[in-house]
C-alpha positions in Angstrom: -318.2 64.4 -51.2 -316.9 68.2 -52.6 -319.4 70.9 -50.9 -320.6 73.3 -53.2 -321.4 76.8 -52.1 -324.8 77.4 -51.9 -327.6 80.7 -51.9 -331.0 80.4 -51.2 -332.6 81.7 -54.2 -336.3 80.5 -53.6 -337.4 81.3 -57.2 -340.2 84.2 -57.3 -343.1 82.0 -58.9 -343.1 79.9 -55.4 -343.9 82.8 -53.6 -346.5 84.1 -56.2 -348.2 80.9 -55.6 -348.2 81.0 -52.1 -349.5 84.3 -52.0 -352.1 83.0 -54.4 -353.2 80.0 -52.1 -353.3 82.4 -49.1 -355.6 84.8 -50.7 -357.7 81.7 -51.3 -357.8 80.3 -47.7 -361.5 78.6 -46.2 -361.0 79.0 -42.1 -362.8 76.4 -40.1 -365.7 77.4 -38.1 -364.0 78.0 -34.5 -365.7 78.9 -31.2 -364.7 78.8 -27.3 -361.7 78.4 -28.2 -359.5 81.6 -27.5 -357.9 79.3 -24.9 -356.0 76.8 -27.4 -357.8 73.9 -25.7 -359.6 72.7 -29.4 -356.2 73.8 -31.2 -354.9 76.8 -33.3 -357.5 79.6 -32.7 -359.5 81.3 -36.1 -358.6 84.6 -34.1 -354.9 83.7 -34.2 -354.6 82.2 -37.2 -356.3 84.8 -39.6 -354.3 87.7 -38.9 -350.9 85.4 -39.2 -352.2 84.4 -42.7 -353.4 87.8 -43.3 -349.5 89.3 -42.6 -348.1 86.0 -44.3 -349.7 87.5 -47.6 -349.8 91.4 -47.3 -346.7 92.3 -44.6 -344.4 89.5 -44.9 -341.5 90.2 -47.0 -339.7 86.6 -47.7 -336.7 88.1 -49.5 -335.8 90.2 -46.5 -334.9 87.1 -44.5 -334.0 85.3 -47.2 -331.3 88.3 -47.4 -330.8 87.8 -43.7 -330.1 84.1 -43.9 -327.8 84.4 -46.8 -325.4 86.7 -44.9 -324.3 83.6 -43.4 -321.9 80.9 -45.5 -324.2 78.0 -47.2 -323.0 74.6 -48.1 -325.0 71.8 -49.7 -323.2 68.6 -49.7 -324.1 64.8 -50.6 -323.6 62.0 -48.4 -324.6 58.4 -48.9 -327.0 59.5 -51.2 -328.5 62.1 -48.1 -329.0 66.2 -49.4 -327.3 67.6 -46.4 -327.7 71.4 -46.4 -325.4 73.3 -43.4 -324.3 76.5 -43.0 -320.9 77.4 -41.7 -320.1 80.3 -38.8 -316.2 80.3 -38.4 -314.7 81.5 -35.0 -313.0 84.6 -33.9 -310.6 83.8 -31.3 -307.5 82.0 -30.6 -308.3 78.6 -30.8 -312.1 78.2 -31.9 -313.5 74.4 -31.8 -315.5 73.1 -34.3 -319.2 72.9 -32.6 -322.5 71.3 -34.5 -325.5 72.3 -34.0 -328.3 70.4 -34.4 -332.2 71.1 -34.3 -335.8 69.5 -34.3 -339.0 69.4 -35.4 -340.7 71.7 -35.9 -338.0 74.2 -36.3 -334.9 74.6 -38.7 -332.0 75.5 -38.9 -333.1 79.1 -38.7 -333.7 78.5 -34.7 -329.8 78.7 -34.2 -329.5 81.8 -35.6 -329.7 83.9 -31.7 -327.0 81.7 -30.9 -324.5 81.0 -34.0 -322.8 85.0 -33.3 -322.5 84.7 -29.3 -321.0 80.8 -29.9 -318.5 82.3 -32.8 -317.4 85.8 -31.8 -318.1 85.9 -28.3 -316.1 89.1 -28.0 -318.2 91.2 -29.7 -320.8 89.2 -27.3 -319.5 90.5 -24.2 -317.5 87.1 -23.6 -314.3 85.5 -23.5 -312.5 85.2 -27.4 -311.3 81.7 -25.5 -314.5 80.4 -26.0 -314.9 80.6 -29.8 -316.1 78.5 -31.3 -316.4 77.0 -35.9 -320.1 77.0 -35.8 -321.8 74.3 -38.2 -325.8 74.0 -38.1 -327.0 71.5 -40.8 -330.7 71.2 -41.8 -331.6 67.6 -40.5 -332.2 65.2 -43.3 -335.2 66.1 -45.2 -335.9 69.3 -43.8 -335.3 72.9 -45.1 -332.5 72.9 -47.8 -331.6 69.5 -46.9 -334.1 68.4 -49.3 -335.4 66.5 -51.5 -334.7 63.0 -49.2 -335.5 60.2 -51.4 -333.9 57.8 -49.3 -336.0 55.8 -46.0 -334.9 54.8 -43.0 -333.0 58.4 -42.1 -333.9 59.1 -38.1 -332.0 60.5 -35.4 -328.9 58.0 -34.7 -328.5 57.5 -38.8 -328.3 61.2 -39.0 -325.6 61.0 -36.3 -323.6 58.9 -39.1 -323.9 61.8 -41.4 -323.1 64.4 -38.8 -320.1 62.4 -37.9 -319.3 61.8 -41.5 -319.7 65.7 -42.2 -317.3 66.7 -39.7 -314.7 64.4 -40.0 -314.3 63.5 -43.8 -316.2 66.6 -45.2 -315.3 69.3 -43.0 -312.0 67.3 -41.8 -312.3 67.7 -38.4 -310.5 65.5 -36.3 -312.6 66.0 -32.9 -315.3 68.2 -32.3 -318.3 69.1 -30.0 -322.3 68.3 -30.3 -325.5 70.2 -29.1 -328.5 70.4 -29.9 -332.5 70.5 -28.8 -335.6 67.8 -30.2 -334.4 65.5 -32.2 -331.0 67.6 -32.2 -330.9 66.3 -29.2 -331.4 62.8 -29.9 -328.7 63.3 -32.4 -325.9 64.5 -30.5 -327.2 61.9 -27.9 -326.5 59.3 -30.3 -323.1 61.3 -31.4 -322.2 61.4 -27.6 -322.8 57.3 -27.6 -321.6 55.8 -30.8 -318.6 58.2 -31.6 -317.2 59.3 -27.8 -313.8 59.3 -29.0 -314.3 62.0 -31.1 -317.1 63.5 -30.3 -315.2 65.9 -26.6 -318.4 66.8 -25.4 -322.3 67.0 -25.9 -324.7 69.1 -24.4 -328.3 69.0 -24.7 -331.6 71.3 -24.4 -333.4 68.3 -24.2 -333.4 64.8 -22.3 -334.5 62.4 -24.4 -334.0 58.4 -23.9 -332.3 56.9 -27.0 -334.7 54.1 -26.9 -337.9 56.7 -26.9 -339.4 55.0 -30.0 -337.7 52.0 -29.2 -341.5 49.8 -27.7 -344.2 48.0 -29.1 -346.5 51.4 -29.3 -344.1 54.1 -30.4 -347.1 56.4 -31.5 -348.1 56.4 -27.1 -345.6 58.3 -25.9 -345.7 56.8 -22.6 -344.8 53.4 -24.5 -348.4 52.3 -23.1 -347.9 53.0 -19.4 -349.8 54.9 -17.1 -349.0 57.9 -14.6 -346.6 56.5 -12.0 -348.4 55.7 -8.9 -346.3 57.5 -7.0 -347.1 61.3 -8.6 -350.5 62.2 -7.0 -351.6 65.7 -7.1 -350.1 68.6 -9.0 -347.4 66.3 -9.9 -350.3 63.8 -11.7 -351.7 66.5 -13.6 -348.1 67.9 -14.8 -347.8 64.6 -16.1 -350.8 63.9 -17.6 -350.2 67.9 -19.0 -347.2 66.5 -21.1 -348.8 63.6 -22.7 -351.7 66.0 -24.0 -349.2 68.9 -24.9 -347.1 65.8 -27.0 -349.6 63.0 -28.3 -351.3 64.3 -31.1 -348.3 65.2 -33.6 -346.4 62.6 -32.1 -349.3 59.7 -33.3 -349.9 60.9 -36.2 -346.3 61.1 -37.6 -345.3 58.1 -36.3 -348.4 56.2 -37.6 -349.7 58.4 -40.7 -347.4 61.2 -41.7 -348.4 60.6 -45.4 -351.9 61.1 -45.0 -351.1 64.2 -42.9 -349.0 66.0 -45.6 -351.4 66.0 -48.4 -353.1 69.0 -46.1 -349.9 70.5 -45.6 -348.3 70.6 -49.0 -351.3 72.0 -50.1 -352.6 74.8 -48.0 -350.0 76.9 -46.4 -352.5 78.3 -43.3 -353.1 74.4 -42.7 -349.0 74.0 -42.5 -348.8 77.3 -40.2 -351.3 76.1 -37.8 -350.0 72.9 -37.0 -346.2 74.5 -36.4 -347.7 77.4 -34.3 -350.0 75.1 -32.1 -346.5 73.6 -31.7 -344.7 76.4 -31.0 -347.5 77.3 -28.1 -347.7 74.5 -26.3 -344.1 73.4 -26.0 -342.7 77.3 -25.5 -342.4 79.8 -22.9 -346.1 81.7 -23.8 -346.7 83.0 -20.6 -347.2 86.0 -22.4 -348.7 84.4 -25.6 -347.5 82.9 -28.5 -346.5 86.6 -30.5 -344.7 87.4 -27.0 -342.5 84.4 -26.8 -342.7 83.8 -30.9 -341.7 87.3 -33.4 -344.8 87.0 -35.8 -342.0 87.4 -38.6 -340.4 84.2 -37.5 -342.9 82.0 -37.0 -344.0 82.9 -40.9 -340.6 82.4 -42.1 -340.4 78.9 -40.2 -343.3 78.1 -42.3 -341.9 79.3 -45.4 -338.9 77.1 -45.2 -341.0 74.1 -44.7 -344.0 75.1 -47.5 -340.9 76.9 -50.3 -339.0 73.5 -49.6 -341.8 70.9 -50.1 -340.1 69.6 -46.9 -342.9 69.1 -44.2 -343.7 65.2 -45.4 -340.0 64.5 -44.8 -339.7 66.2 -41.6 -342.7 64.0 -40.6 -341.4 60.9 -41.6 -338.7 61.5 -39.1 -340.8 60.2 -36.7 -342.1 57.3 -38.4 -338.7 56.1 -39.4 -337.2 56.7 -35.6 -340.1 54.0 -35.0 -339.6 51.5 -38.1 -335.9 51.5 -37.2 -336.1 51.9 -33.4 -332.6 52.3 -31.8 -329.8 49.8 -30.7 -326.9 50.1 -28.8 -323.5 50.3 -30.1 -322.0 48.6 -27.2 -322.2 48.0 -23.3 -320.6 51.2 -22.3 -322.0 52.9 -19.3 -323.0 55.1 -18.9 -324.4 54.9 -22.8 -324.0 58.7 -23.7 -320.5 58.6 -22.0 -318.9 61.5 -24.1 -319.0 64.2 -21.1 -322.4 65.6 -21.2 -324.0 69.0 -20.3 -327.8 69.1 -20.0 -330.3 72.7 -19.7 -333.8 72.7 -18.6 -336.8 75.5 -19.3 -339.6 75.6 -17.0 -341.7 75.6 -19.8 -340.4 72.9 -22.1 -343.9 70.8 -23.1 -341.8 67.8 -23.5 -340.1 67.8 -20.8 -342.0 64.1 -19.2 -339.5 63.0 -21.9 -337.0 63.0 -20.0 -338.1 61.8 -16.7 -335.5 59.6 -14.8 -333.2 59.6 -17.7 -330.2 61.7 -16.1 -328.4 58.4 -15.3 -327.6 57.3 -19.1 -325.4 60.4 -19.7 -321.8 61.4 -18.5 -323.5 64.2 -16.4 -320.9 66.7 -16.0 -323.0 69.9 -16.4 -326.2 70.8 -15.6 -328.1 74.0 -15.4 -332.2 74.7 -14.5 -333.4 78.5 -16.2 -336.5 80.1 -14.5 -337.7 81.2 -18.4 -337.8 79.3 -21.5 -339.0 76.3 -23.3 -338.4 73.9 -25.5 -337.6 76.3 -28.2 -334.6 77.6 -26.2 -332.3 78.1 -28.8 -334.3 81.1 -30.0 -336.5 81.9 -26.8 -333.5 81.7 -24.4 -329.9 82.1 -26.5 -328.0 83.3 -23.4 -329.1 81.2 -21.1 -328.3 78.3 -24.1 -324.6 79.8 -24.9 -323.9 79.9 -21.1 -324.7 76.6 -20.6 -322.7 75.3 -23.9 -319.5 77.4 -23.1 -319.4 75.6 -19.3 -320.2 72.2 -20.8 -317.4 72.8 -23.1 -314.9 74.6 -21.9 -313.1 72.3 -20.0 -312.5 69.5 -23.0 -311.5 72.7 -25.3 -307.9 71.2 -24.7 
C-alpha cells in the first residue's frame, strides 16, 4: 500500500465535452415555482449552466486545489484519493476529515488552513493540527470503485487502515459532517483505542439504514404524538427536505445516474436543490453557496464519472445495514464533540440520539447548516479545537 503523489490533471477533451453538452441543454417547462417548492427553479438553473459554460474557468481551481499535497493510494482493492495539510506548530495531531454527499473533499477546504496553521489564523500554534481529507470511496478522485458493499462503517476500515498502516499513525482524531459523520461515528465505535476523539457536524444514528424500509427515513413511523404544533411541522419539514434523494438512492441509484452522467445541468440541479434545502439560504442559495463553488462541486462529480458511486453509498449503507462491534456503552465511546446549525435540513436525523455518544462537547451556532464546513468554518474549527484539545496529550 505505497501512495503515489498525485495532480489533478482533468484532461482538456473532458471539459470540451462538457462545454459541448451544456451548449446543448433542453430546460423543462417550469412555472410557480420561484419558491423551490416543485424543485430546482428554470430561473436558477439557466444562468448557473449559462456561467458553467461561458465564465467558469475549471483550471483556475483545479490550480487552486493542486496547491494542496495529493495522494492516491490502494486499499483492499478501494481507489482512496486524500490530500495531506501538515501542521505548523509544536506538536500537531494527525486529524481526518471526512465529508458527505453531496459534497467533496473540496468542502474542507475553509477549514484545512485554520485546523493546520492556526497561527497565521489568529489561534493558538498548540492547536495544530496533520490535516488528512480523503475523497469517500467512489467519489471525486477516489474513483473508479469497482468494488460493492463500500458504506459508511466499511469506509471507517479504510480510514483506520489509511492512518495507521499508510500514513503510520499510531493514534489520531476523526471529524466529519453527512456521511463523514457516520464515518467517524463508526471510527469513534469500532476503533476507540485509537481513534482520541471524534467530533461531528452531524448526529446521525449508526443504525439509520439499519430497518425494514431504509428508503423512509423515518424507518416507517409517524410524527411523535407528542410534537403538536410548530414542532409537528418542523418535523414533518425534515422528512420533505430529506425523502426524495434519500429513496431514490437507496432503492434506484442506477436508474437515477443514467440522467446524470449524461447531462451535466441534470447533475447540477439535483446537487443545488440539495445544497438549498439542507443550507443556511436565508439569503438564497448564491448568498450562502459562491456560484463558482457550487459549479466546481459539479465538476468533480461530472469530470470524475463519480455521481453513480456516490449514490450507491446509500444503497449499500442499506444492503449492508450496520452491526455493532461490541456491547460497549455508550457505543460511540471515543470522547465525542458534537455542533449544530439552525439550518441543518437533516437535522430530524438526529433526534434523541445524544445518549449513544461519549458527549463531552457540545456547541449550538445561531447560522449555518448542514454544509458547515464551508458555510460556517470558524464556528466548525472552534468547535473541533475544544473537542480536541484536551486528548492532544
Amino acid at each position: 500500500m505505497q501512495p503515489q503523489r498525485f495532480t489533478i490533471d482533468v484532461p482538456e477533451d473532458r471539459l470540451i465535452d462538457l462545454k459541448d453538452r451544456l451548449a446543448r441543454t433542453r430546460l423543462p417547462h417550469d412555472y410557480a415555482n420561484e419558491d423551490w417548492s416543485y424543485g430546482t427553479p428554470a430561473s436558477v438553473i439557466a444562468p448557473l449552466i449559462e456561467r458553467w459554460r461561458n465564465g467558469y474557468d475549471w483550471r483556475e481551481h483545479e490550480t487552486r486545489m493542486n496547491a494542496y499535497e495529493h495522494w492516491r493510494v490502494e486499499i483492499e482493492g478501494v481507489p482512496v484519493h486524500y490530500m495531506r495539510v501538515s501542521g505548523k506548530g509544536p506538536n500537531p495531531a494527525p486529524l481526518i476529515l471526512s465529508h458527505g454527499w453531496p459534497w467533496t473533499f473540496w468542502d474542507m477546504h475553509r477549514v484545512v488552513g485554520p485546523l493546520s496553521d492556526p497561527a497565521a489564523h489568529g489561534g493558538d500554534a498548540a492547536d495544530a493540527f496533520d490535516v488528512i481529507v480523503p475523497s469517500m470511496p467512489g467519489f471525486g478522485f477516489s474513483t473508479p470503485l469497482t468494488k460493492t458493499g463500500i458504506n459508511f462503517w466499511s469506509t471507517a476500515d479504510l480510514w483506520h487502515t489509511l492512518m495507521r498502516d499508510v500514513l503510520g499513525f499510531d493514534s489520531y482524531f476523526a471529524a466529519g459532517g453527512d456521511w463523514g459523520a457516520l464515518t467517524t461515528s463508526q471510527l469513534g465505535h469500532k476503533y476507540a483505542d485509537e481513534v482520541r476523539a471524534i467530533h461531528v457536524s452531524t448526529l446521525a444514528p449508526l443504525y439509520l439504514f439499519g430497518h425494514e424500509r431504509p428508503w423512509d427515513v423515518t424507518g416507517g413511523q409517524l410524527a411523535p404524538p407528542e410534537l403538536q404544533g410548530q414542532a409537528r411541522e418542523d418535523y414533518l419539514a425534515w422528512q420533505r427536505r430529506i425523502a426524495s434523494h434519500v429513496c431514490v438512492q437507496v432503492l434506484d441509484p442506477q436508474t437515477l445516474s443514467y440522467g446524470m452522467h449524461d447531462s451535466p445541468a441534470a447533475l447540477l440541479a439535483w446537487l443545488i436543490e440539495r445544497r438549498k434545502s439542507w443550507g443556511d439560504c436565508r439569503e438564497g442559495l448564491l448568498s450562502a453557496f459562491d456560484p463558482d463553488f457550487l459549479l466546481t462541486t459539479a465538476s468533480i462529480y461530472w469530470l470524475t464519472d463519480s455521481f453513480v458511486t456516490s449514490a450507491r453509498f446509500y444503497a449499500e449503507a442499506a444492503r449492508h445495514p450496520w452491526k455493532p462491534e461490541d456491547d460497549r456503552s455508550p457505543v460511540i465511546s471515543a470522547p465525542a464533540g458534537v455542533s449544530r446549525f439552525p439550518f441543518d435540513g437533516t437535522s430530524g436525523i438526529g433526534r434523541g440520539t445524544e445518549g449513544l455518544f461519549n458527549l463531552v462537547y457540545q456547541d449550538s451556532h445561531d447560522k449555518g447548516g448542514h454544509f458547515a464546513h464551508v458555510e460556517a468554518p470558524d464556528a466548525v474549527v472552534g468547535d473541533i479545537r475544544a473537542t480536541m484539545r484536551p486528548y492532544r496529550a
